[in-house]
C-alpha positions as CSV (number, residue, x, y, z in Angstrom):
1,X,93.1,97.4,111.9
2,X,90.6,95.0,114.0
3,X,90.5,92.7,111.4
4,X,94.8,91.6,112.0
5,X,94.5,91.9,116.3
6,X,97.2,92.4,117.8
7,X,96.6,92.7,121.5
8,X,98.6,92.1,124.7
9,X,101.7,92.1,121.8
10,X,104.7,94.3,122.4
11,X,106.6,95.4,118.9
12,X,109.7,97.6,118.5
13,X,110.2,99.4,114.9
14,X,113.5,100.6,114.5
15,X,113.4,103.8,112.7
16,X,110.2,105.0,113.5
17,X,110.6,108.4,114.4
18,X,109.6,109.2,110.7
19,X,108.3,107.9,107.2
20,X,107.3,104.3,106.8
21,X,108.3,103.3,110.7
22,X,106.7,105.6,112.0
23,X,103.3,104.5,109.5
24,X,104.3,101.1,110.6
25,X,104.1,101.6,114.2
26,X,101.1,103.9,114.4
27,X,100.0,101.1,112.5
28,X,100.2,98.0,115.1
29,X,99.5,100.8,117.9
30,X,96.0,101.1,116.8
31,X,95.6,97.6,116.0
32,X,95.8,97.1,120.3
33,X,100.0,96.3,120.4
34,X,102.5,98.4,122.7
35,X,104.9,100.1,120.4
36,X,108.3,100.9,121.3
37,X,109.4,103.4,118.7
38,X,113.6,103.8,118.0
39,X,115.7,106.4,116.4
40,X,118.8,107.9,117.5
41,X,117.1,111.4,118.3
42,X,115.3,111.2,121.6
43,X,113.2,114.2,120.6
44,X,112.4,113.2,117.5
45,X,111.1,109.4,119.1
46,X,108.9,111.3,121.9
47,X,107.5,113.0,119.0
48,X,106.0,109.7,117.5
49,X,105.2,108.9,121.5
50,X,103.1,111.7,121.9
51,X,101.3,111.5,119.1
52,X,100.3,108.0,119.7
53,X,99.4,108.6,123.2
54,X,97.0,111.4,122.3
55,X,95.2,109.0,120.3
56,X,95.0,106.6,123.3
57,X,97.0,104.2,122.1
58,X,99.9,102.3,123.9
59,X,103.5,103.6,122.8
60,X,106.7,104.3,124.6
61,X,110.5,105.3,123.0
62,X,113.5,103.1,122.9
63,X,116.6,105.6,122.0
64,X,119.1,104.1,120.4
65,X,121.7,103.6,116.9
66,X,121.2,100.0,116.0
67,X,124.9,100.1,114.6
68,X,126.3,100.8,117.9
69,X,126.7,97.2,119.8
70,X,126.7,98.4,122.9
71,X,123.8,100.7,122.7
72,X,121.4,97.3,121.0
73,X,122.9,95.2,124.2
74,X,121.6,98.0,126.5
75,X,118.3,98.8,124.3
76,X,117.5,94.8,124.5
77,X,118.2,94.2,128.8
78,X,115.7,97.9,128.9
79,X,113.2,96.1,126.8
80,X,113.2,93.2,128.9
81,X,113.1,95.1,132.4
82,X,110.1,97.2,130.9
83,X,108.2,94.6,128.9
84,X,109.6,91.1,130.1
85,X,109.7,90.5,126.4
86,X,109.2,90.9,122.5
87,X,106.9,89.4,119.9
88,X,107.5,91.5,116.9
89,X,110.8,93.2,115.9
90,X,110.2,95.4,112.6
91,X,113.9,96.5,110.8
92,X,113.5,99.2,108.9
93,X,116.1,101.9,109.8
94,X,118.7,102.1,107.2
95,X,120.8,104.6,104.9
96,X,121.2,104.9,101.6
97,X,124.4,106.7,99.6
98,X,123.5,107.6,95.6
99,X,127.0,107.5,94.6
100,X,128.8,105.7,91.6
101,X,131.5,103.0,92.7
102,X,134.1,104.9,91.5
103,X,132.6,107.6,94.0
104,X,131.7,104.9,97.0
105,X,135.0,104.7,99.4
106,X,135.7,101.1,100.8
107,X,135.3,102.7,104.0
108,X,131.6,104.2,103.3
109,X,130.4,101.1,101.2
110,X,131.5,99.2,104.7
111,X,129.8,101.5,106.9
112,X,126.7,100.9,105.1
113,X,126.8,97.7,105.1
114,X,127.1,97.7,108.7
115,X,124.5,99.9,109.1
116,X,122.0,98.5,106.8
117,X,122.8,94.7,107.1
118,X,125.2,93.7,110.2
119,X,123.8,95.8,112.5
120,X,120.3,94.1,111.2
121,X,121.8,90.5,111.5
122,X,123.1,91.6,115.1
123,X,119.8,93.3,116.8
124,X,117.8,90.3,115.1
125,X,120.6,87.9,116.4
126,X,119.3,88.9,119.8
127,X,115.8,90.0,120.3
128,X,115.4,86.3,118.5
129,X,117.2,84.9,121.1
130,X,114.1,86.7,123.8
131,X,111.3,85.4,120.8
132,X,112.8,82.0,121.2
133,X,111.8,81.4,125.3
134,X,107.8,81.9,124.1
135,X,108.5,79.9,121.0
136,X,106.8,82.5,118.8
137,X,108.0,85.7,117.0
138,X,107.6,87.5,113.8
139,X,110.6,89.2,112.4
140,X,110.0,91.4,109.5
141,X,112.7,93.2,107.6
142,X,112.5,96.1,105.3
143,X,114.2,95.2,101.8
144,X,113.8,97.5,99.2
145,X,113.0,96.7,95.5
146,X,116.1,97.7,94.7
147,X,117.4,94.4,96.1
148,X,115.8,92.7,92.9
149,X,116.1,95.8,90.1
150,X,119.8,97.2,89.4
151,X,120.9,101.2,88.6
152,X,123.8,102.4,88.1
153,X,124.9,105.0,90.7
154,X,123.3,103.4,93.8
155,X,126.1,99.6,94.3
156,X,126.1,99.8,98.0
157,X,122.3,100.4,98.9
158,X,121.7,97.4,96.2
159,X,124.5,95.3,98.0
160,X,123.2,95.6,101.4
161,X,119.4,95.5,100.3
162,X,120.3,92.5,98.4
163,X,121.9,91.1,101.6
164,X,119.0,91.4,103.7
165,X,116.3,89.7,101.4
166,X,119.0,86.7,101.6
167,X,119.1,87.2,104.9
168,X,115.2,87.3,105.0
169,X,115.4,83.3,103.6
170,X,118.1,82.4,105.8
171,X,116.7,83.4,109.3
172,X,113.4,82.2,108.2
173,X,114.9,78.6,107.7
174,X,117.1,78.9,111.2
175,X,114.0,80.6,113.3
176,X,111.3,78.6,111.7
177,X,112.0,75.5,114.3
178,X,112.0,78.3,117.2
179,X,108.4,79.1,116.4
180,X,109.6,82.4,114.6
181,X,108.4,83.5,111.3
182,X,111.0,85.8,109.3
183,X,109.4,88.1,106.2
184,X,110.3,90.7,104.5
185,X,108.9,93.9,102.9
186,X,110.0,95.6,99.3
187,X,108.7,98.9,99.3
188,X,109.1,101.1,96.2
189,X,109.1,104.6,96.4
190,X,107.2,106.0,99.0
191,X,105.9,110.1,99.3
192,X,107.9,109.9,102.5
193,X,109.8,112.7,103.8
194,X,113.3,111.7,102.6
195,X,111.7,111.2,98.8
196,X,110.1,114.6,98.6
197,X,112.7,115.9,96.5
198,X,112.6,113.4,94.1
199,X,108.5,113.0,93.7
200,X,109.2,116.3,92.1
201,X,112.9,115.7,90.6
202,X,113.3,115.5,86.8
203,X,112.6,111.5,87.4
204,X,109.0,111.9,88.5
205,X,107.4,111.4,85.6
206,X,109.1,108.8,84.2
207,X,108.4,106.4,87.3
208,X,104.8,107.3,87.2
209,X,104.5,106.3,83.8
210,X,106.0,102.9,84.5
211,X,104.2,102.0,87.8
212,X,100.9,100.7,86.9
213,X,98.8,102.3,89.6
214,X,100.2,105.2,87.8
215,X,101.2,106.8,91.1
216,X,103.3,107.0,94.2
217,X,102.6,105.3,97.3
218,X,100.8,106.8,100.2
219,X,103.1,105.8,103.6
220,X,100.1,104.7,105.1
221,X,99.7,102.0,102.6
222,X,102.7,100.0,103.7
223,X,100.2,99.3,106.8
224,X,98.0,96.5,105.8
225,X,101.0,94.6,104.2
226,X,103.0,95.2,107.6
227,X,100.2,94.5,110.0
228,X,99.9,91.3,108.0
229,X,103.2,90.1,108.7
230,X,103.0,91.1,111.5
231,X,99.9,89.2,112.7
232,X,97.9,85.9,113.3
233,X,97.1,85.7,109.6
234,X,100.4,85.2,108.7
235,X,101.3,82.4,110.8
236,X,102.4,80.0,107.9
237,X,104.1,82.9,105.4
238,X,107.8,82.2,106.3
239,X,110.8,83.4,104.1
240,X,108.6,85.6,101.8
241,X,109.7,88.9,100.4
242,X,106.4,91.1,100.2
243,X,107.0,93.6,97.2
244,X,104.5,96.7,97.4
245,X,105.4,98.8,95.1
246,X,102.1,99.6,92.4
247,X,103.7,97.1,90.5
248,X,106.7,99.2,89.5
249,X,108.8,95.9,89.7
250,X,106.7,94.0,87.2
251,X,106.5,96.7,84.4
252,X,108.4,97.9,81.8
């Protein structure tokens, strides 16, 4: 972690009360940056807190569903009475829905859209707007590889992952002038908590076999890639969709 510094720096990660935002967070904690950690369950954030805290590090929670307008507008004014400002906004909260489209409702296929793209565009929209007064910023969003790879049974978690990797280029081409980089990450699959089921599913195997590390990954492994990002050592990466997946994308 001392080798991507990232002292005096405040970062919130949306989703972090578990799996890869949590990893993420503890991640720029211990590299010296104050971490606000979001979810919706306040219980579930103080959590993350604590266990930060007890390893000395500098954490605090910032409650609240990045789909609800009101709730980002009131989460963003906090930030700025607590920290006077923001230097690296991480979106990674998101759903997913393993339906077919025959099975996806025009009214759930919106709603996760919303959840997993516009209400990305919209917190972005303004902690950017915060980034912009220093002139400096790194935005990094959480794509998926299935924004490059399609399956049948999963059209509106492709759709909106899809969405954000073009949103990736696009902010990164509007911020860049500002002094604000915008990257993204592709994780594959992850041994997170939410995968459990299907590292042992009938599927396993299969994926093993075609990922050439011949594995799963590790959450602490999506780290390094995000402390990159996320650092000094990234300062002319702009636009750039970071796969890590054990080269499960490349294979076949």
């Amino acid at each position: 972690m001392s080798a991507l510094p990232l002292e005096g720096r405040i970062a919130l990660v949306t989703g972090a009360s578990a799996g890869l935002g949590r990893e993420m967070a503890r991640a720029f904690a211990r590299a010296g940056a104050h971490v606000l950690v979001n979810g919706r369950d306040a219980t579930r954030a103080s959590h993350v807190v604590a266990e930060l805290t007890s390893e000395g590090l500098s954490a605090s929670s910032l409650v609240f569903d990045v789909a609800d307008a009101q709730g980002r507008a009131h989460a963003v004014r906090e930030l700025l009475g607590r920290r006077g400002g923001i230097d690296i906004l991480v979106n990674n909260v998101g759903q997913r829905m393993r339906a077919s489209m025959v099975d996806i409702s025009d009214t759930d296929f919106d709603r996760l859209l919303q959840v997993n793209l516009g209400a990305v565009y919209a917190l972005t929209k303004e902690v950017s707007a915060v980034m912009a007064s220093k002139r400096k910023g790194r935005i990094i969003m959480m794509t998926s590889i299935a924004a490059q790879l399609g399956r049948p049974g999963d059209a509106a978690y492709i759709s909106a992952k899809g969405g954000l990797s073009a949103l990736t280029r696009a902010l990164a081409c509007e911020l860049g002038p500002l002094g604000i980089t915008c990257n993204a990450i592709a994780p594959g699959a992850f041994l997170t908590e939410t995968n459990e089921q299907a590292a042992s599913g009938p599927d396993a195997d299969a994926f093993t076999r075609r990922t050439p590390l011949r594995r799963w990954g590790m959450p602490s492994e999506i780290a390094g890639p995000a402390l990159f990002l996320a650092s000094d050592a990234s300062s002319y990466v702009n636009g750039h969709v970071l796969t890590v997946d054990g080269g499960y994308s490349i294979a076949f």
